[in-house]
KOLMIPA-852341 format. One record per atom (N, C-alpha, C, O): residue number from 1; residue in three letters; atom name; x, y, z. Coordinates in nm, 4 decimals. Example, Ala and Ser with C-alpha at 12.3 -4.5 7.8 and 13.67 -1.06 7.14 Angstrom:
<nodes>
i|aa|at|xx|yy|zz
1|ALA|N|1.3190|-0.5690|0.7800
1|ALA|CA|1.2300|-0.4500|0.7800
1|ALA|C|1.3200|-0.3300|0.7800
1|ALA|O|1.4236|-0.3319|0.8465
2|SER|N|1.2850|-0.2250|0.7080
2|SER|CA|1.3670|-0.1060|0.7140
2|SER|C|1.2900|0.0030|0.7870
2|SER|O|1.3409|0.1138|0.8039
</nodes>
This chain:
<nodes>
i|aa|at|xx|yy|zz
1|UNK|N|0.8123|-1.8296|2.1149
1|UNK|CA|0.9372|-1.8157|2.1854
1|UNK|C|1.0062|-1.9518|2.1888
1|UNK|O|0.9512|-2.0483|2.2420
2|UNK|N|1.1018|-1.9580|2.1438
2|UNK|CA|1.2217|-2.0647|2.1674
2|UNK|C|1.2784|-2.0515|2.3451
2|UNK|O|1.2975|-1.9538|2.4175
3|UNK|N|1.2929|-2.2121|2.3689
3|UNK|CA|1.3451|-2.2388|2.4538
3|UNK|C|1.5232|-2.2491|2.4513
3|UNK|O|1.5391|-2.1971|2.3408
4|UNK|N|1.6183|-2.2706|2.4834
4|UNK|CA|1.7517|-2.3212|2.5175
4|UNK|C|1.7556|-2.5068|2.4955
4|UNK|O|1.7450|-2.5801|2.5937
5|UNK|N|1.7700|-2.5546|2.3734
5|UNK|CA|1.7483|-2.6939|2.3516
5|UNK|C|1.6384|-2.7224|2.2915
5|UNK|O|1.6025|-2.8380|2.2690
6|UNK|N|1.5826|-2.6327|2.2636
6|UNK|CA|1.4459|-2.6645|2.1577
6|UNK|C|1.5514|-2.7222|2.0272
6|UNK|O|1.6741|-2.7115|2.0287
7|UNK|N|1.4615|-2.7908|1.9061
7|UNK|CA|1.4539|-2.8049|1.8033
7|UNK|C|1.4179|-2.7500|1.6951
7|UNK|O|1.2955|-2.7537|1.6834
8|UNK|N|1.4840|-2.6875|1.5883
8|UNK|CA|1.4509|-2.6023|1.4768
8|UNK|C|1.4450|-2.6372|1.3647
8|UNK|O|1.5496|-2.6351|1.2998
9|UNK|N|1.3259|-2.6803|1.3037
9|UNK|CA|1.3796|-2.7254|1.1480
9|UNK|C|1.3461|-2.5816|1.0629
9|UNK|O|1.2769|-2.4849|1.0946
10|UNK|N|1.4237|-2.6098|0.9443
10|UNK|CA|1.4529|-2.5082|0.8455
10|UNK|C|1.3894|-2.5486|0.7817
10|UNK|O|1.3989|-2.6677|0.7521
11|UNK|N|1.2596|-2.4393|0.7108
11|UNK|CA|1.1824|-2.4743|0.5259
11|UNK|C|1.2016|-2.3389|0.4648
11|UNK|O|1.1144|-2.2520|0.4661
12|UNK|N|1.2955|-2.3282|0.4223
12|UNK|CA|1.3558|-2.2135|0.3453
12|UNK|C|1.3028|-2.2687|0.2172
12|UNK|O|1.3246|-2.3797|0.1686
13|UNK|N|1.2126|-2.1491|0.1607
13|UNK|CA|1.1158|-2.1904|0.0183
13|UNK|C|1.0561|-2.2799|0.0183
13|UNK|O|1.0418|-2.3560|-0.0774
14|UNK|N|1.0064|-2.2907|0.1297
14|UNK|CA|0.8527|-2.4319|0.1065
14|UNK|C|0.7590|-2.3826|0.2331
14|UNK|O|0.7195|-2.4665|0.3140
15|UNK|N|0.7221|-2.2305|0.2481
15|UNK|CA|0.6200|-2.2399|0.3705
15|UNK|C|0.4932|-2.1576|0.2242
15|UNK|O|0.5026|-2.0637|0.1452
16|UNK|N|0.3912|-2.2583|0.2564
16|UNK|CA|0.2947|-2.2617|0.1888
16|UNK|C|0.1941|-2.1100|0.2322
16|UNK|O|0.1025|-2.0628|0.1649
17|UNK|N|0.2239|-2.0816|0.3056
17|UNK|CA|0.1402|-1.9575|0.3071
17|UNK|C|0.2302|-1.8133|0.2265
17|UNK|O|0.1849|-1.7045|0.1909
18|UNK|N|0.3227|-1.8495|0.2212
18|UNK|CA|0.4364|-1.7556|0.1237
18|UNK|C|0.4834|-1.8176|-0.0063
18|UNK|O|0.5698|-1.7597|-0.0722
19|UNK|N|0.4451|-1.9012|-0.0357
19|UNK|CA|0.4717|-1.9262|-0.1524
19|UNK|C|0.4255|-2.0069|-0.2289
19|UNK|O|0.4067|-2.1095|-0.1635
20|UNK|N|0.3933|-2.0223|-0.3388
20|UNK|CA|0.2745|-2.0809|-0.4057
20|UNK|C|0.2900|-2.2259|-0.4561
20|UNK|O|0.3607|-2.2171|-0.5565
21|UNK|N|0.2653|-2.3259|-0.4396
21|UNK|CA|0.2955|-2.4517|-0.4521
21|UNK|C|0.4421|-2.4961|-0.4019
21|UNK|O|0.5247|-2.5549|-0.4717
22|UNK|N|0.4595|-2.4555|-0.2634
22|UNK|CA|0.6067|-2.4582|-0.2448
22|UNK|C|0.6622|-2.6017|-0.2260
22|UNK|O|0.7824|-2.6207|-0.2078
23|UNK|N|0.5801|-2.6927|-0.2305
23|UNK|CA|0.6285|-2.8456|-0.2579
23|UNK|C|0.6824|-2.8843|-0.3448
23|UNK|O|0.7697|-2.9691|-0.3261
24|UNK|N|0.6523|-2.8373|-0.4783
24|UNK|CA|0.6861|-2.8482|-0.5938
24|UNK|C|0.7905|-2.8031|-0.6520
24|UNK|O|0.8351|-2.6891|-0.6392
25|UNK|N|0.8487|-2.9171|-0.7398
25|UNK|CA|0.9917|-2.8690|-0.7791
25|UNK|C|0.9469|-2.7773|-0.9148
25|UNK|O|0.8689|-2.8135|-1.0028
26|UNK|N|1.0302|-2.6276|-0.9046
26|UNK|CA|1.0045|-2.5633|-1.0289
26|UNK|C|1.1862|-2.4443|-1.0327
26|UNK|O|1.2319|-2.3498|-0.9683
27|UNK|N|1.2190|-2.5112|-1.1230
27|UNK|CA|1.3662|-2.4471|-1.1364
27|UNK|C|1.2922|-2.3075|-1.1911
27|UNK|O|1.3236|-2.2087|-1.1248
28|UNK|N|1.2352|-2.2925|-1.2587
28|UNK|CA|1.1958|-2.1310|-1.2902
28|UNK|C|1.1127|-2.0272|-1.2254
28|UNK|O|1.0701|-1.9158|-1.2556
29|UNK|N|1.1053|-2.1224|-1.1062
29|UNK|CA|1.0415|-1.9726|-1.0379
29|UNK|C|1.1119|-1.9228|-0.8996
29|UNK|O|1.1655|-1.9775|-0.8032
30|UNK|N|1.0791|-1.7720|-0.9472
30|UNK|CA|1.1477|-1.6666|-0.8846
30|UNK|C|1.0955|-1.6210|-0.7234
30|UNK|O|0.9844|-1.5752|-0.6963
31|UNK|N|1.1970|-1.6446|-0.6358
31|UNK|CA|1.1280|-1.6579|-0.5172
31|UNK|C|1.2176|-1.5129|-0.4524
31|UNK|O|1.2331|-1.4973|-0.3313
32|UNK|N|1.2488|-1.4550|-0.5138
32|UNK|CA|1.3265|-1.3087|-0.4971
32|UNK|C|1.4048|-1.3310|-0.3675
32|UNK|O|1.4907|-1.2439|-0.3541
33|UNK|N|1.4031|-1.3894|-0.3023
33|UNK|CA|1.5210|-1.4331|-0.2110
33|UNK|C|1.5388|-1.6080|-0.1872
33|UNK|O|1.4428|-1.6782|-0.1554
34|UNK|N|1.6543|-1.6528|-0.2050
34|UNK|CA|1.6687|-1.8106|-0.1386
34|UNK|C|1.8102|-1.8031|-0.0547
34|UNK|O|1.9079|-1.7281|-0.0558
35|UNK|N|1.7673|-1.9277|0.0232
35|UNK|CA|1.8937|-1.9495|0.0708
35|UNK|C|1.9734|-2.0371|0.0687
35|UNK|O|2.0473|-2.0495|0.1664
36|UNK|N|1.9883|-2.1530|-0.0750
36|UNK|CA|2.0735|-2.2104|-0.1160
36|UNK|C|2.2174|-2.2113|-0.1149
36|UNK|O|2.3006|-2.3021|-0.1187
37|UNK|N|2.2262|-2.0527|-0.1070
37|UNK|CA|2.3917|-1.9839|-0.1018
37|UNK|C|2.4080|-1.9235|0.0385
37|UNK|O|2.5242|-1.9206|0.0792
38|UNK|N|2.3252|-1.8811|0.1096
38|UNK|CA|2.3501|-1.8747|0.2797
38|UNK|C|2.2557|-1.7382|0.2460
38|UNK|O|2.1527|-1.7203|0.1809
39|UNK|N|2.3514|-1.6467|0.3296
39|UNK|CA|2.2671|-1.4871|0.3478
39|UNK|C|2.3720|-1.4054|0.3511
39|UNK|O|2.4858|-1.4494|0.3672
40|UNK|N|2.3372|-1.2366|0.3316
40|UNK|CA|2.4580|-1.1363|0.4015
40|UNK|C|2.5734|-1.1946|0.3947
40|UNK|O|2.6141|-1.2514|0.2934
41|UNK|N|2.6601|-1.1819|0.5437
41|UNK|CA|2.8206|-1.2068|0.5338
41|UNK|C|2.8268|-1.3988|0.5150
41|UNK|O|2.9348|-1.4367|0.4696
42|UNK|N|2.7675|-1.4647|0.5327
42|UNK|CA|2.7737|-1.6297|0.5240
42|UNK|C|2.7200|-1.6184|0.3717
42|UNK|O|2.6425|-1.7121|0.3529
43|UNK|N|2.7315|-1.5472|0.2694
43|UNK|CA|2.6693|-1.5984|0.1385
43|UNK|C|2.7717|-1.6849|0.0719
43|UNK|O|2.8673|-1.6645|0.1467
44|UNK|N|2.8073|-1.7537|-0.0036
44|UNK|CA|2.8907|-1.8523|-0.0700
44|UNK|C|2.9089|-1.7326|-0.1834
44|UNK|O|2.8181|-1.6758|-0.2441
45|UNK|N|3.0640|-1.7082|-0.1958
45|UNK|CA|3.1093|-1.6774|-0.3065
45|UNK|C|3.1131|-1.7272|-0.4040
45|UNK|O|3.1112|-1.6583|-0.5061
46|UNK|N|3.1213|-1.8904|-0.4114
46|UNK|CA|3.0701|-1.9650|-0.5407
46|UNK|C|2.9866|-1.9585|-0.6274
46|UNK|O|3.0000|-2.0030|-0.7414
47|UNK|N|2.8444|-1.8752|-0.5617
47|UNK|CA|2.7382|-1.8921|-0.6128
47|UNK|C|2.6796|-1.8254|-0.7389
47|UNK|O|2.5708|-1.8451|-0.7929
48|UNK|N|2.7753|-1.7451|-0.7704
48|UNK|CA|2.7566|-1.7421|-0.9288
48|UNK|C|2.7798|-1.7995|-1.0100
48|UNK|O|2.7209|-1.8122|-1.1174
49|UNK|N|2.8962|-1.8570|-0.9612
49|UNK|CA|2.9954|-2.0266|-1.0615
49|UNK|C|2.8865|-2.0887|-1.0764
49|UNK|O|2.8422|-2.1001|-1.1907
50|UNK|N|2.8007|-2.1564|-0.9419
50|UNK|CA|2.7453|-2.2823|-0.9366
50|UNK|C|2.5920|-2.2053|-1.0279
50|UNK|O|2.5521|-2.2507|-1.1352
51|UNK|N|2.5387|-2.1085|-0.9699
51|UNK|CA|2.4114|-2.1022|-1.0814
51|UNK|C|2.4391|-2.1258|-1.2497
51|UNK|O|2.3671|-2.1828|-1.3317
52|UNK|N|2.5604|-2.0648|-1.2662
52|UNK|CA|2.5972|-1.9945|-1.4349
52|UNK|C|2.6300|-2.2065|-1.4746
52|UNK|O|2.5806|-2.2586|-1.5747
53|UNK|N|2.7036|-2.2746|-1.3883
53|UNK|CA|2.6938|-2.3897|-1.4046
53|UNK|C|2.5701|-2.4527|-1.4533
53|UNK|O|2.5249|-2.4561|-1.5678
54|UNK|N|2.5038|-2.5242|-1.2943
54|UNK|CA|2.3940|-2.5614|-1.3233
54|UNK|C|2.2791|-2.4677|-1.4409
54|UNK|O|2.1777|-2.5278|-1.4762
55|UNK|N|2.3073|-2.3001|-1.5034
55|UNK|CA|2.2012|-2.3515|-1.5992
55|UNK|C|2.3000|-2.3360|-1.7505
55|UNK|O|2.2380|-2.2846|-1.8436
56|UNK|N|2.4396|-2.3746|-1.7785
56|UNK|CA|2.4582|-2.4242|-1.8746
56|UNK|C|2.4314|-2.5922|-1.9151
56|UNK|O|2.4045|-2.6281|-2.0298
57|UNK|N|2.4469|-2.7049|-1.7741
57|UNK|CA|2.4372|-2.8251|-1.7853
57|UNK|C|2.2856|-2.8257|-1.8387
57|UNK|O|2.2630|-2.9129|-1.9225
58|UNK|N|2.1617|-2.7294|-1.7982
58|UNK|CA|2.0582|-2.7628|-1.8012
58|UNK|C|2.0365|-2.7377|-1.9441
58|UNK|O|1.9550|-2.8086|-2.0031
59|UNK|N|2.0931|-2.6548|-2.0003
59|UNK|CA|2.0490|-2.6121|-2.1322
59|UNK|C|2.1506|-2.6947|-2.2252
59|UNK|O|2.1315|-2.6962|-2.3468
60|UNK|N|2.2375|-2.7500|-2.1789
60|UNK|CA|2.3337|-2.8246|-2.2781
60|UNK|C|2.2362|-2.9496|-2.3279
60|UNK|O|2.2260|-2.9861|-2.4450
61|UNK|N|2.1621|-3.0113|-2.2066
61|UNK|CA|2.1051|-3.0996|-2.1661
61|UNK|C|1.9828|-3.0751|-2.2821
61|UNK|O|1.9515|-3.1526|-2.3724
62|UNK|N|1.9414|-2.9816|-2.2597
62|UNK|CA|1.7899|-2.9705|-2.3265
62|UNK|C|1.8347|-2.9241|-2.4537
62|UNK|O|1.7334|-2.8985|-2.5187
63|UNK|N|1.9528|-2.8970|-2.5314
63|UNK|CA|2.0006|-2.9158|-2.6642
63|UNK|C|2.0068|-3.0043|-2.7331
63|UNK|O|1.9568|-3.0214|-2.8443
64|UNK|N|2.0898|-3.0888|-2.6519
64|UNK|CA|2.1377|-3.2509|-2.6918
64|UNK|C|2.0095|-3.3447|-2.7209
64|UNK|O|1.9930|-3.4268|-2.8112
65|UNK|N|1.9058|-3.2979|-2.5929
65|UNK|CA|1.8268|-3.4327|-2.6118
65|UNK|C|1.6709|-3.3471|-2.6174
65|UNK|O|1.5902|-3.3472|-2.5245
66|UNK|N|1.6591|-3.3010|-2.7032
66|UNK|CA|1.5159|-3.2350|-2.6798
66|UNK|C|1.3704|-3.2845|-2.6473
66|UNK|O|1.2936|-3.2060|-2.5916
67|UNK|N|1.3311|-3.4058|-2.6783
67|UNK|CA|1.2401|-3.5157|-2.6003
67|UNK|C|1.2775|-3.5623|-2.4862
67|UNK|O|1.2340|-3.6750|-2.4625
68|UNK|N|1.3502|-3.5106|-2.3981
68|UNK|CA|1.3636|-3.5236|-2.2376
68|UNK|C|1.2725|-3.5295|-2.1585
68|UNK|O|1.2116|-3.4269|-2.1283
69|UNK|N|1.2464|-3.6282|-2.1151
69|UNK|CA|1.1277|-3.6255|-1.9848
69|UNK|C|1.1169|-3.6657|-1.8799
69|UNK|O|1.2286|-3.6883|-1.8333
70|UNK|N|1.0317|-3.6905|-1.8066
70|UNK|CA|1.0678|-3.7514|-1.6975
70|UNK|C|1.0078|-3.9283|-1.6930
70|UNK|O|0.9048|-3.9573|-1.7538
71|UNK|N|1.0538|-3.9902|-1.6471
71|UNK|CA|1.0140|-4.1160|-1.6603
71|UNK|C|0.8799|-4.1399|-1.6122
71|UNK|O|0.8049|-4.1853|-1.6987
72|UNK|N|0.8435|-4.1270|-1.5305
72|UNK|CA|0.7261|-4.0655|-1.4594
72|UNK|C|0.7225|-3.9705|-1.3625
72|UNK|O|0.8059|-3.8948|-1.3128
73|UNK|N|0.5093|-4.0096|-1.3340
73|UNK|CA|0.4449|-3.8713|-1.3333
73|UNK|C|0.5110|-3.8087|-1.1687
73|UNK|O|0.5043|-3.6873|-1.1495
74|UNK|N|0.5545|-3.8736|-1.0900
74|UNK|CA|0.6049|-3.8262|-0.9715
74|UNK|C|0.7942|-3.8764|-0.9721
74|UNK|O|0.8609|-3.9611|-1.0314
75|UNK|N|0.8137|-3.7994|-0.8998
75|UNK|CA|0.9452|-3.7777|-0.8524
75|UNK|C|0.9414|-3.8217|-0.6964
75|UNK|O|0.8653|-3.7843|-0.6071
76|UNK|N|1.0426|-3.9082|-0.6938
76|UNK|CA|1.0904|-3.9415|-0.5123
76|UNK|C|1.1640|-3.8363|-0.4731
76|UNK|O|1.2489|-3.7880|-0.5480
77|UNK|N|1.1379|-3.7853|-0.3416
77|UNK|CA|1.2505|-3.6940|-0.2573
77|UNK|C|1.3036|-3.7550|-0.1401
77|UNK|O|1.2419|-3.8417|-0.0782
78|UNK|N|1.4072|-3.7160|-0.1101
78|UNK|CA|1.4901|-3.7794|0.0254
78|UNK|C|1.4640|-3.7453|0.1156
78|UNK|O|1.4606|-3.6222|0.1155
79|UNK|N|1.4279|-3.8087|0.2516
79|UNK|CA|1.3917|-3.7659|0.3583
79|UNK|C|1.4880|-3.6843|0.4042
79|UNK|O|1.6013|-3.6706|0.3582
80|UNK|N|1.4271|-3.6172|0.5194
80|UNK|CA|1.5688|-3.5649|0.5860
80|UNK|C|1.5145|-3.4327|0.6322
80|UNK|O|1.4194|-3.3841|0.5710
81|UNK|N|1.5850|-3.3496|0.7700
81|UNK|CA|1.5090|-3.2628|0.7867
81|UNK|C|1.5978|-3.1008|0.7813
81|UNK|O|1.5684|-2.9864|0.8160
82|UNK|N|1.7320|-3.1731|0.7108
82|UNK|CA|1.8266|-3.0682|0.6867
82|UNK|C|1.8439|-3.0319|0.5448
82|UNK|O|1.8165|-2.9188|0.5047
83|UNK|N|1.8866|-3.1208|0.4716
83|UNK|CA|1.8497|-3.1034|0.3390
83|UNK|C|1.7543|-3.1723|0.2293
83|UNK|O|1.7462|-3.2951|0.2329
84|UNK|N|1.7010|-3.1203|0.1577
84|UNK|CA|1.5658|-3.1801|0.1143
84|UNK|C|1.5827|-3.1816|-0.0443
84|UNK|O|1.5862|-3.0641|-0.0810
85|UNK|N|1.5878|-3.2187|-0.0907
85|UNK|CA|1.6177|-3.2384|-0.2699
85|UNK|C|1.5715|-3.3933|-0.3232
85|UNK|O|1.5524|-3.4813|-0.2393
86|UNK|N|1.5599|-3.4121|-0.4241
86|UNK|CA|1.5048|-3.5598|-0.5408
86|UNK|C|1.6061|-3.6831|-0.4785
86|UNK|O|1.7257|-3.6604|-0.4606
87|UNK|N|1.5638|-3.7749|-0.4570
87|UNK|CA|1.6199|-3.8927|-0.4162
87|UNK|C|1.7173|-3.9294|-0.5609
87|UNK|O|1.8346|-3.9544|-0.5886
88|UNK|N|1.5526|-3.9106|-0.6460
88|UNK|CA|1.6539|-3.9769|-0.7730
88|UNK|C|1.5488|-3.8904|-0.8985
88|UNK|O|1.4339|-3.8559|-0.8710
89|UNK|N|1.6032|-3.8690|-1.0150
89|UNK|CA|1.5127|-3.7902|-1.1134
89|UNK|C|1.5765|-3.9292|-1.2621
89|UNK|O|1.6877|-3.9687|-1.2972
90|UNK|N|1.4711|-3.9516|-1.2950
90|UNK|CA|1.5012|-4.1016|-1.3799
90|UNK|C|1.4365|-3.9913|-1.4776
90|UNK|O|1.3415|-3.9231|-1.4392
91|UNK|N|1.4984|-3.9758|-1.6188
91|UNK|CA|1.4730|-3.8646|-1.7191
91|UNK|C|1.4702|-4.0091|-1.8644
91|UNK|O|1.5339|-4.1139|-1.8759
92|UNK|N|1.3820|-3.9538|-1.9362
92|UNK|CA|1.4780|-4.0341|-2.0564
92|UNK|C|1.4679|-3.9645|-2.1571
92|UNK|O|1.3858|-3.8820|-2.1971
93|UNK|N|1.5742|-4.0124|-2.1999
93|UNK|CA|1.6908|-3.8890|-2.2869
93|UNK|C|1.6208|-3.8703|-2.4398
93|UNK|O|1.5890|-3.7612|-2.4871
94|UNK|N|1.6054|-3.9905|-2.5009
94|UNK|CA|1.5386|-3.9673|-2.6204
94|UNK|C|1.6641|-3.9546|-2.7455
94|UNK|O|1.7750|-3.9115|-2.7141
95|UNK|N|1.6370|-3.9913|-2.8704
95|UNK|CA|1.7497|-3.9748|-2.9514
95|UNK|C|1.8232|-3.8199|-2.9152
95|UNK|O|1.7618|-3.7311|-2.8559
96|UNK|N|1.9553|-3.8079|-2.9594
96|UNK|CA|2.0373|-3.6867|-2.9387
96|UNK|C|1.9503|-3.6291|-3.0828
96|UNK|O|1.8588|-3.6806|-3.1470
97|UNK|N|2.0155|-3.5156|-3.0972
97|UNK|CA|1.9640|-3.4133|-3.1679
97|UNK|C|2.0404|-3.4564|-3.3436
97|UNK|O|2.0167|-3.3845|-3.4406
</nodes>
């Protein structure tokens, strides 16, 4: 039970008993619901723009430079207890195609 002035943090796709390595960044897996785009009546109408976006950049990306990797073996994330994403993703590109 919540109090009146309690504190709530949000882990939308990272509670480890529902989902399987939910620490881990994995653009391909299917978590049959997120809430990146909100829910119901608060859903972002954008959010077909922005997916159909982000996975043409990703695949333009992995055309251009097909030895893409990551610089190293870990990735930094940003603190924070509202939004949570990569501080920084250092890739190297590798000759173009």
């Amino acid at each position: 039970m919540r109090n009146l002035g309690d504190f709530v943090l949000g882990w939308a796709i990272r509670d480890e008993t529902v989902f399987e390595r939910a620490a881990q960044l994995d653009i391909r897996r299917d978590v049959g619901r997120i809430m990146s785009f909100g829910m119901g009546i608060h859903f972002c109408l954008g959010a077909p723009l922005a997916r159909m976006e982000g996975e043409i950049a990703f695949a333009t990306l992995a055309r251009a430079f097909p030895d893409l990797s990551l610089v190293f073996d870990t990735v930094r994330w940003r603190p924070g207890a509202v939004f949570h994403g990569l501080q920084e993703l250092p890739l190297a590109l590798g000759p173009p195609f």
